[in-house]
KEKE-3310 file (N, C-alpha, C; in steps of 0.2 Angstrom, whole numbers, plus 5000, padded with zeros to 4 digits):
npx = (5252:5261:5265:5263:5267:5257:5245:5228:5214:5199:5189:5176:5164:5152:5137:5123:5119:5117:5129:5134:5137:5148:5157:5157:5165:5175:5179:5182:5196:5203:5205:5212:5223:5228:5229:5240:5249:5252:5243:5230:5211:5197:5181:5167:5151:5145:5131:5117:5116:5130:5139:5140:5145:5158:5163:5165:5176:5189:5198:5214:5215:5204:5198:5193:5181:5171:5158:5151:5134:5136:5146:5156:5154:5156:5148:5153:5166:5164:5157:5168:5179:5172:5174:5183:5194:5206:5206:5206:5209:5201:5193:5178:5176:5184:5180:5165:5164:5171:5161:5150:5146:5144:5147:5161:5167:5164:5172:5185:5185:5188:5195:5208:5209:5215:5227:5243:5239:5223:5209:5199:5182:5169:5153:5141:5125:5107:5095:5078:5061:5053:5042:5051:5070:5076:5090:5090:5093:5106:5112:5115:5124:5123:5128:5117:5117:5118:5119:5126:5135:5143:5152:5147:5134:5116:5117:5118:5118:5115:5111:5100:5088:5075:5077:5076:5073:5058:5055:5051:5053:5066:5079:5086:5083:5091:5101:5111:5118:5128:5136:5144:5161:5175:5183:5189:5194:5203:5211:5217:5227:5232:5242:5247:5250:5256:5254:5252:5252:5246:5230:5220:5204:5195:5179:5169:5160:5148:5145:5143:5149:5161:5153:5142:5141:5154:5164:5165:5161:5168:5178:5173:5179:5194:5208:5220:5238:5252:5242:5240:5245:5247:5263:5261:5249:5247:5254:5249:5236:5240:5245:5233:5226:5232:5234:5218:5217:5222:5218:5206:5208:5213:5218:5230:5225:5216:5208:5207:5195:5195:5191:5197:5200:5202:5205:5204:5213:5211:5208:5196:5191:5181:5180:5184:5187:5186:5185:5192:5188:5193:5192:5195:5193:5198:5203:5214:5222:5228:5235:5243:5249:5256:5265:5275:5267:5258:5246:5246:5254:5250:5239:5245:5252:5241:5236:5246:5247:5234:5221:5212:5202:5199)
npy = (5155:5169:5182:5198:5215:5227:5219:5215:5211:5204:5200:5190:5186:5183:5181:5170:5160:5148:5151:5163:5173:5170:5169:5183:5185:5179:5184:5198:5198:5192:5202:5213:5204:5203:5218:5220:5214:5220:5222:5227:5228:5223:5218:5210:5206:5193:5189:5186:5195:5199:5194:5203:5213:5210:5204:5217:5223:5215:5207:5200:5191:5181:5180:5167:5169:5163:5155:5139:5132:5137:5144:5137:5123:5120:5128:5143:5141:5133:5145:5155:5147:5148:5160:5162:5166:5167:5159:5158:5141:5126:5118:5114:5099:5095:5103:5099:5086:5085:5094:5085:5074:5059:5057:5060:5053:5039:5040:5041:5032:5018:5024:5022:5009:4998:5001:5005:5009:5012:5025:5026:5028:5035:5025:5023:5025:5021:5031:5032:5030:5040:5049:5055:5057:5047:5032:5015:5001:5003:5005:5017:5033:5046:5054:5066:5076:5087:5080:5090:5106:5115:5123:5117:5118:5114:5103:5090:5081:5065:5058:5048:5040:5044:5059:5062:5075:5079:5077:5089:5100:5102:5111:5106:5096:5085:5072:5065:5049:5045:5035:5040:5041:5042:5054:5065:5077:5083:5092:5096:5106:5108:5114:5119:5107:5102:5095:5104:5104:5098:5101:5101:5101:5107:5108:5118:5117:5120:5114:5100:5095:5100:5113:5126:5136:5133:5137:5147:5158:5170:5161:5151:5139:5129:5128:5116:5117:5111:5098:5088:5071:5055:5050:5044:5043:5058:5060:5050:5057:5069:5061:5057:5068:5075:5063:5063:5076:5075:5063:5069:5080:5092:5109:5122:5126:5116:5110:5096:5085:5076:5062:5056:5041:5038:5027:5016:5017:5023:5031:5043:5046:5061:5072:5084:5100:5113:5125:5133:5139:5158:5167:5175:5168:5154:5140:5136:5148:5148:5138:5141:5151:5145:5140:5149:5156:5169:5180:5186:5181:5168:5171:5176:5164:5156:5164:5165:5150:5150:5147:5144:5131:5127)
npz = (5208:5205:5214:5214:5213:5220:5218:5214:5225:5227:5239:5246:5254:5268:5259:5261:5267:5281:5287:5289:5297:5302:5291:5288:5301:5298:5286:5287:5296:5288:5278:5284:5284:5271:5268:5275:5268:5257:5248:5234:5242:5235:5243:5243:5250:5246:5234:5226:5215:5214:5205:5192:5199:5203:5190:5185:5192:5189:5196:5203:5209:5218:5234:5242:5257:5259:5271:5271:5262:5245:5244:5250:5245:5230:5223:5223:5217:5203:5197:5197:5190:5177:5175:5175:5183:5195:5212:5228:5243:5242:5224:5212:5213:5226:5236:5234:5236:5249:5258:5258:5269:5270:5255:5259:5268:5266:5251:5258:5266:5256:5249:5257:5264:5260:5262:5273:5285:5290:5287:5299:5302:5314:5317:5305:5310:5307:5304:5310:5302:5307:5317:5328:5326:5332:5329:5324:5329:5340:5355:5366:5367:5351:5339:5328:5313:5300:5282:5272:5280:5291:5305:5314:5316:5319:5323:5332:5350:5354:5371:5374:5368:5373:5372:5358:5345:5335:5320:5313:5318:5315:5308:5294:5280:5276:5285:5295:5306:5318:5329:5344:5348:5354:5368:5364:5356:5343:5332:5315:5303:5287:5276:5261:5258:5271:5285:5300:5317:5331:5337:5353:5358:5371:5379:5388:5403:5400:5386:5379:5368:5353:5350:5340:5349:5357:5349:5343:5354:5362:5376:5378:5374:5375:5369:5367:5364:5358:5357:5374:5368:5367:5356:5344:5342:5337:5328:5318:5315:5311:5299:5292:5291:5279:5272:5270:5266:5250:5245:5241:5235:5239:5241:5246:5260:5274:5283:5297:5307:5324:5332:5348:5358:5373:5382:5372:5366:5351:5337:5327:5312:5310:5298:5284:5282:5269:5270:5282:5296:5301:5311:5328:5336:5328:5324:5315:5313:5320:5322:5311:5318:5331:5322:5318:5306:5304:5305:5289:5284:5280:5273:5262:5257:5254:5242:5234:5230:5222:5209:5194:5186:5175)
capx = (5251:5264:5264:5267:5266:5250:5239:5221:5213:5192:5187:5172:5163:5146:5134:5116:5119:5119:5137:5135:5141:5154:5160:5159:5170:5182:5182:5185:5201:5206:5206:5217:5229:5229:5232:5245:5254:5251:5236:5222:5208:5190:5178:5160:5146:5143:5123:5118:5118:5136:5144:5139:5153:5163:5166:5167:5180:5193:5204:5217:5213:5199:5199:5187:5181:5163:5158:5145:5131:5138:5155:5161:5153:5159:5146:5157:5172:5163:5158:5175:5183:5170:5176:5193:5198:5211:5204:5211:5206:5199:5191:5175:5176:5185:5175:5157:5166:5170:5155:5144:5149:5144:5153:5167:5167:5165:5178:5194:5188:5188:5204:5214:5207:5222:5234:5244:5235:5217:5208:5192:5178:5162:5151:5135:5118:5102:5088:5072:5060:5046:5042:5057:5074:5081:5091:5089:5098:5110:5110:5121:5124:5124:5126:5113:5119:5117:5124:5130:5135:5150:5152:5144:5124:5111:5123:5115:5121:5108:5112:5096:5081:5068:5077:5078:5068:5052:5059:5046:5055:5073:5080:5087:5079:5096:5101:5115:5117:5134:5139:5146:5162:5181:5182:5193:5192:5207:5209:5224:5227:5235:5243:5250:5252:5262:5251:5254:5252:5237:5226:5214:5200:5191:5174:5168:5154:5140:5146:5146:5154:5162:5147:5144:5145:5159:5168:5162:5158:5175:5179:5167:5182:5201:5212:5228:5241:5251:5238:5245:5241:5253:5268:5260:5241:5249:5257:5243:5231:5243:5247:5228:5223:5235:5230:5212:5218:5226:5214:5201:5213:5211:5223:5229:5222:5209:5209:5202:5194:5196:5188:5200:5197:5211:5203:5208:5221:5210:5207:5193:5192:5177:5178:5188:5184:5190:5187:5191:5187:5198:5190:5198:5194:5198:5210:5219:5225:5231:5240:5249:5255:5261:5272:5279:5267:5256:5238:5248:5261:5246:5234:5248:5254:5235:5236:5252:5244:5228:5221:5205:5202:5197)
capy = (5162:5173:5188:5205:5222:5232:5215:5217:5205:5202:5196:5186:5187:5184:5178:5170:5155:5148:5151:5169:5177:5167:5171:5190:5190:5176:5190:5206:5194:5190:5209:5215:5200:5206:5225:5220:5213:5227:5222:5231:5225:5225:5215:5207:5201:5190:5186:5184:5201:5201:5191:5207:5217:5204:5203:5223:5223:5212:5206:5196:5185:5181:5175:5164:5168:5161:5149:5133:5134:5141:5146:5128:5118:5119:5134:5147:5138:5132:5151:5156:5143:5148:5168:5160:5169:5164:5158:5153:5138:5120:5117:5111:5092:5093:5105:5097:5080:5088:5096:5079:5071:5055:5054:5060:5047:5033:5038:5042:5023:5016:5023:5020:5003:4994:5003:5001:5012:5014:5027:5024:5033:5032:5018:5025:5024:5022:5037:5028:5034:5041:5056:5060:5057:5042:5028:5009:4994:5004:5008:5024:5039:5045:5060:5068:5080:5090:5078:5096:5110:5115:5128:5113:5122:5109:5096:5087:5074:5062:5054:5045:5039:5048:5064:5064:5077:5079:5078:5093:5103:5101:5117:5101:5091:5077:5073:5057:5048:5042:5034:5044:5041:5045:5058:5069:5082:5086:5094:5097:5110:5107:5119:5119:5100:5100:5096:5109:5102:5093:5104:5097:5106:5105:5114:5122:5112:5119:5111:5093:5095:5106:5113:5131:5142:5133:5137:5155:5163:5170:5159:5142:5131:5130:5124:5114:5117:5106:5093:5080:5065:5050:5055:5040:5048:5065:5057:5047:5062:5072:5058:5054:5075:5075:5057:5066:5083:5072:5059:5071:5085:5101:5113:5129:5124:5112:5106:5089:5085:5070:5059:5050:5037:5035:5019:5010:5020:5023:5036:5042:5056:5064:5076:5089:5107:5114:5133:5133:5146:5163:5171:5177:5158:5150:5134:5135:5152:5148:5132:5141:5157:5141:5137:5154:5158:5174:5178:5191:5176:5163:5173:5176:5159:5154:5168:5161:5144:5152:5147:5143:5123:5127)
capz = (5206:5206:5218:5210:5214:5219:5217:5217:5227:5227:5244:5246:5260:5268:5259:5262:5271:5288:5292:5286:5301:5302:5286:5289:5303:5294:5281:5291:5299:5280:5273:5286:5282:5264:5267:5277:5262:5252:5241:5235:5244:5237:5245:5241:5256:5243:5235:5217:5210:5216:5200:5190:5202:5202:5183:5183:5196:5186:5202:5198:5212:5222:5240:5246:5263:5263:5271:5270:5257:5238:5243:5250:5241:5223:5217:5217:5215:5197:5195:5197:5186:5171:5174:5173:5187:5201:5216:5235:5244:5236:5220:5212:5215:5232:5240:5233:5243:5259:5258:5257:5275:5268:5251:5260:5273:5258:5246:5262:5268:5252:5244:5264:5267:5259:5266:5283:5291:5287:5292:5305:5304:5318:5315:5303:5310:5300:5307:5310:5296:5311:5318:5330:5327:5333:5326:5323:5331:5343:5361:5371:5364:5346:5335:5322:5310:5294:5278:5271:5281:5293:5312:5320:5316:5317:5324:5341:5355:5360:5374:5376:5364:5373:5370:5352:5344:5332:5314:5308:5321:5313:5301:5288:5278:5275:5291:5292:5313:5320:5336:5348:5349:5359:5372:5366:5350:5339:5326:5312:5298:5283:5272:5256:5258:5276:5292:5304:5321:5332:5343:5355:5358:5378:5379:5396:5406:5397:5380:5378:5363:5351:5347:5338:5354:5360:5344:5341:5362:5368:5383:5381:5373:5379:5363:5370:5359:5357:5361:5376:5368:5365:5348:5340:5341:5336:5319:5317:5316:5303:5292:5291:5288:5274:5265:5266:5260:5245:5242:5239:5229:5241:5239:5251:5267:5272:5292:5299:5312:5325:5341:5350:5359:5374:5383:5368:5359:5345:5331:5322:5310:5307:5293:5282:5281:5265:5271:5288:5298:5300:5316:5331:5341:5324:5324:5307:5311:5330:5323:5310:5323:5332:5316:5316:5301:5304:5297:5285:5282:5279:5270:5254:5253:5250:5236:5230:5227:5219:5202:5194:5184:5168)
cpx = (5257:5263:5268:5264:5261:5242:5234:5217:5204:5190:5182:5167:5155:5141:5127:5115:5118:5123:5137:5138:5148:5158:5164:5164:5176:5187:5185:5194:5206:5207:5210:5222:5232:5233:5239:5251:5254:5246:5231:5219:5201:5185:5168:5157:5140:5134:5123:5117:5127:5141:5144:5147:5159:5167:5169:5176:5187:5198:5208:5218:5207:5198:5193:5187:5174:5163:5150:5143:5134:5145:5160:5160:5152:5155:5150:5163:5172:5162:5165:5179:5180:5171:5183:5197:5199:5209:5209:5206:5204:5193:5185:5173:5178:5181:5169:5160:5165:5165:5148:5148:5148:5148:5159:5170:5168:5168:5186:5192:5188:5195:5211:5214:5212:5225:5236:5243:5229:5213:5200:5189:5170:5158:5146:5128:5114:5095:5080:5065:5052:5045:5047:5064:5079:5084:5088:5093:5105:5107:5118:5119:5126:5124:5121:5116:5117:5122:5130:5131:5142:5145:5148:5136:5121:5114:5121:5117:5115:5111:5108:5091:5078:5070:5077:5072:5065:5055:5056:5051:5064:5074:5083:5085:5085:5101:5107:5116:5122:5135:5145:5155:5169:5178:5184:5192:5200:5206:5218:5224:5233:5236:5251:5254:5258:5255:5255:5257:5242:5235:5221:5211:5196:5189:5175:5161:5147:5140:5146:5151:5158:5159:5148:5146:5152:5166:5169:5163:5165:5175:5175:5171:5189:5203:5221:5233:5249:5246:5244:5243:5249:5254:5264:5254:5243:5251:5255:5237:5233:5243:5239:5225:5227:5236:5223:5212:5220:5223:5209:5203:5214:5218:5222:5230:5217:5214:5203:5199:5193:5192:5194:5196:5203:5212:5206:5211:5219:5207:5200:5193:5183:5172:5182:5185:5188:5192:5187:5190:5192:5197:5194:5198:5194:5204:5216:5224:5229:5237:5244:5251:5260:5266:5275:5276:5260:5252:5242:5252:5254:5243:5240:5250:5248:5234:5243:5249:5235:5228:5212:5206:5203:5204)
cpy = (5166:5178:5193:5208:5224:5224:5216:5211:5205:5198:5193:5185:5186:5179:5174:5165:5155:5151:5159:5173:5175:5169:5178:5190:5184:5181:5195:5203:5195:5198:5213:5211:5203:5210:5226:5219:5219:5225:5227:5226:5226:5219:5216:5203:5199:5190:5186:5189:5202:5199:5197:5214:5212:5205:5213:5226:5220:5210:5202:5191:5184:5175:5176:5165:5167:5156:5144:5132:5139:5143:5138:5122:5115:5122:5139:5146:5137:5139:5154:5154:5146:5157:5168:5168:5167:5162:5156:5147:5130:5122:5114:5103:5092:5098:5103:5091:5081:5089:5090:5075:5063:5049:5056:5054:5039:5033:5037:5033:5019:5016:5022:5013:4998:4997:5001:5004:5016:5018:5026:5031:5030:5029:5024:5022:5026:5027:5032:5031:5033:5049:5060:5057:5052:5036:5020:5006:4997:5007:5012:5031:5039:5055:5060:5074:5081:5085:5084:5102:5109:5120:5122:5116:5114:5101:5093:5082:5072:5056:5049:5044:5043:5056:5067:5066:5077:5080:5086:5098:5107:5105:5113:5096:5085:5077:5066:5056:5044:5040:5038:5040:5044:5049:5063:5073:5083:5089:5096:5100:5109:5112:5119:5111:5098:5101:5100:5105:5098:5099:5100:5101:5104:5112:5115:5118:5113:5115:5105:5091:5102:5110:5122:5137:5141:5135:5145:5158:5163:5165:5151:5138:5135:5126:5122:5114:5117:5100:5085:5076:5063:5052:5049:5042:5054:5064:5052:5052:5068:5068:5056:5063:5075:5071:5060:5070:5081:5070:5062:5078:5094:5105:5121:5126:5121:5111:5099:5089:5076:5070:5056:5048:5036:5030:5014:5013:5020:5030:5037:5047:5058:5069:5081:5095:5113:5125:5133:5138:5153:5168:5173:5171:5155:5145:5135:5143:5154:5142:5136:5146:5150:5137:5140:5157:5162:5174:5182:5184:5170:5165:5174:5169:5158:5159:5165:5153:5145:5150:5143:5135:5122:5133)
cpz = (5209:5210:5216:5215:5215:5216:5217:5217:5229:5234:5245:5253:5262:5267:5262:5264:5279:5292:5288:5292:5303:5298:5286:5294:5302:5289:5283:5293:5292:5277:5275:5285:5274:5262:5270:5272:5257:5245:5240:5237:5239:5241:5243:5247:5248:5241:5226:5213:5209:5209:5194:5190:5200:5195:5181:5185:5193:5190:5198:5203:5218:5230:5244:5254:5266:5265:5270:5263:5251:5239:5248:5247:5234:5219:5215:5216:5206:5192:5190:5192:5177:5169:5172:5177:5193:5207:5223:5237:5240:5229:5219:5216:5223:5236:5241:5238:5250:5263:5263:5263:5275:5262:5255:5265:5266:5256:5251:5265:5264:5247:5249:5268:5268:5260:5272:5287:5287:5292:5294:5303:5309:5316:5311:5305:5305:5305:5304:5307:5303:5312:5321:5327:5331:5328:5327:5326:5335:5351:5362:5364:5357:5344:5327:5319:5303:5289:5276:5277:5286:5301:5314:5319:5314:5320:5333:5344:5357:5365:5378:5372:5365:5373:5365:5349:5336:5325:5308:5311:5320:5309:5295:5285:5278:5279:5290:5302:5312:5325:5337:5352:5353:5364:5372:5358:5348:5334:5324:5305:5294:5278:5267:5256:5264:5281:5298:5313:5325:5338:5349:5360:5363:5380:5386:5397:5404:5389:5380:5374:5357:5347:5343:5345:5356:5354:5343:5348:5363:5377:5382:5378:5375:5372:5366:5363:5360:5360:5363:5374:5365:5356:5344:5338:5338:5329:5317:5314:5310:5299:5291:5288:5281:5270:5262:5261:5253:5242:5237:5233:5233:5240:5244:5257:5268:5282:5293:5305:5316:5332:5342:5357:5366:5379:5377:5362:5353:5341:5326:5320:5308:5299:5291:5278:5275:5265:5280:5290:5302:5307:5320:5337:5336:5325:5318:5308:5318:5329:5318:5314:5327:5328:5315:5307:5305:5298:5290:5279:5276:5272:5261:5251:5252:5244:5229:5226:5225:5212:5198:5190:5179:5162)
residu = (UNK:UNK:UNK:UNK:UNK:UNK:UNK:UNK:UNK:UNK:UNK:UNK:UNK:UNK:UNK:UNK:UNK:UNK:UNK:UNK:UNK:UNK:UNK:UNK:UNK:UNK:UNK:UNK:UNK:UNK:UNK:UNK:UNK:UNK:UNK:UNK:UNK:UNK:UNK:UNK:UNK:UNK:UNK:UNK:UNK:UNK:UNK:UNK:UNK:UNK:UNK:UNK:UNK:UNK:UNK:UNK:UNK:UNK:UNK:UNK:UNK:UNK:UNK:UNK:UNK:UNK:UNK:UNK:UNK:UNK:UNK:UNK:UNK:UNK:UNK:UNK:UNK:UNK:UNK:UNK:UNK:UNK:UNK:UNK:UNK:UNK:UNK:UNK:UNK:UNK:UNK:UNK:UNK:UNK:UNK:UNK:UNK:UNK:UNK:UNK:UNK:UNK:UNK:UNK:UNK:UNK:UNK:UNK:UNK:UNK:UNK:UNK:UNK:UNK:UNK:UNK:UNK:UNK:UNK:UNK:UNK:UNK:UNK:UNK:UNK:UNK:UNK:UNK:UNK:UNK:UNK:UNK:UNK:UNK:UNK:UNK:UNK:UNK:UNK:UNK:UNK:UNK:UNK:UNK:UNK:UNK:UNK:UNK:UNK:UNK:UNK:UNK:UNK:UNK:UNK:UNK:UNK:UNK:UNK:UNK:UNK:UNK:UNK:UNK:UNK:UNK:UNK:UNK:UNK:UNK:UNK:UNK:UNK:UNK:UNK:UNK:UNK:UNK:UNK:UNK:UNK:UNK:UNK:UNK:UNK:UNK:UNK:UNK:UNK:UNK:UNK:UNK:UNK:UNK:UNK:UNK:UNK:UNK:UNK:UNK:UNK:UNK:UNK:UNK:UNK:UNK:UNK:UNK:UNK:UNK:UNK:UNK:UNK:UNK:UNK:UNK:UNK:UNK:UNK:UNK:UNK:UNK:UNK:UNK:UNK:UNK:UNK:UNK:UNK:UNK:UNK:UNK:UNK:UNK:UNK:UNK:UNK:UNK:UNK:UNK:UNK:UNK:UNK:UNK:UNK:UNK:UNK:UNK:UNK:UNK:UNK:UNK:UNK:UNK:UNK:UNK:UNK:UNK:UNK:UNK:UNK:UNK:UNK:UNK:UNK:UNK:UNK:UNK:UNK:UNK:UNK:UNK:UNK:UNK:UNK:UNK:UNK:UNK:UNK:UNK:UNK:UNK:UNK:UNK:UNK:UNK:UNK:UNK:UNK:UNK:UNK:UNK:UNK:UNK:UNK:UNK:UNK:UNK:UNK:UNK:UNK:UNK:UNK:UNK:UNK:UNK:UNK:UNK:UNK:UNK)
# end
């Protein structure tokens, strides 16, 4: 996408999902990066009468800043593509993937197997079909989580059988269980096909993991940036976020996320989030200030690489 003059940009926002708060202040974040380029801004706290404004409005690009349910997972991507107007972010297909933490897990280790360096993912447990929430045929700790969704909501550490809870009790119904893996949290943003750098991300002692407060509450995670881990785990970590972001076709930015392992020097990636988040504790927009690119800076090149499929 070209950048002209006086662009008018449609912001996207909001939304009737889980992650709706999050979105909103991804968006607020995002609308000042815009103004600062000199776009018109309008914006939309997205819901389903909105496509009505939307088509009134006639932007001439529209920047996704929702997240989870319907704006990450390839609804309004597919919208957007059949108004045939310009979008930031990924696309139909790679966003429904990412989205699905299972096919995405299946097709990055089926099309990285044979290569020389393939990438690991945490072993898959089978959830024991009863009333609480434990697995089958593994003993220590494990993670349960949401097949679709993102911010860590719904996402649990069981470090014991008898703590795993009542499956009626649970906000989602398709739930997938992991061993619990490394010790250590990375994470690596990728933009416009260059990985940025490696973060790694150390909660505060009420967190075990990088859960949503520790992500969102000013103060309950500490982000080391440059993460000290051995150059070989570090470009290890990038060239495995930017086989994903390829594999699967995202476009703009997309970030991954990693366990490491540092007892036995080893790697596992997690998963790739095709609308990362934009907040004021977000990683994608702390890793690129660390590359000398600015949310003002960021927010355009993702407009520059705007475009709809169809």
């Amino acid at each position: 996408m070209k950048i002209k003059s006086e662009m008018h940009i449609v912001l996207l926002k909001g939304g009737y999902g889980s992650e709706r708060q999050v979105s909103l202040q991804s968006g607020n974040a995002c609308s000042i990066a815009l103004k600062e380029n000199g776009f018109k801004v309008s914006e939309i706290d997205f819901n389903q009468s909105s496509v009505i404004e939307l088509i009134k409005l006639k932007p001439d690009v529209c920047f996704n800043a929702l997240h989870g349910q319907y704006g990450e997972d390839g609804n309004i991507q597919g919208l957007l593509n059949i108004l045939k107007i310009p979008y930031t972010h990924s696309g139909v297909t790679s966003s429904s993937i990412a989205m699905n933490k299972i096919h995405f897990k299946r097709i990055i280790t089926k099309a990285s197997e044979d290569t020389t360096d393939p990438i690991n993912f945490p072993k898959s447990l089978e959830i024991n079909d009863g009333k609480t929430l434990s697995v089958k045929n593994h003993k220590g700790p494990y993670v349960i989580k949401p097949i679709n969704g993102g911010s860590s909501i719904g996402v649990l550490l069981v470090k014991d059988n008898n703590e795993a809870p009542l499956k009626k009790t649970w906000p989602n119904k398709y739930l997938m269980a992991e061993k619990l893996v490394g010790t250590r949290e990375l994470t690596v943003t990728v933009l416009k096909d260059k990985p940025l750098c490696v973060t790694e991300i150390k909660t505060g002692q009420n967190n075990d993991f990088y859960n949503y407060d520790a992500k969102y509450v000013s103060g309950a995670s500490f982000h080391e940036l440059p993460a000290q881990i051995p150059e070989v785990v570090s470009q290890q970590a990038m060239s495995w976020a930017l086989k994903a972001h390829q594999i699967i076709g995202c476009k703009g930015i997309s970030r991954s996320d990693f366990r490491y392992d540092p007892n036995n020097s080893k790697l596992f990636m997690l998963e790739i989030n095709t609308q990362p988040g934009m907040t004021k504790t977000s990683l994608a927009p702390e890793q690129c200030a660390f590359c000398n690119i600015n949310m003002a800076k960021m927010v355009r090149i993702l407009i520059e690489e705007a475009t709809y499929e169809c």
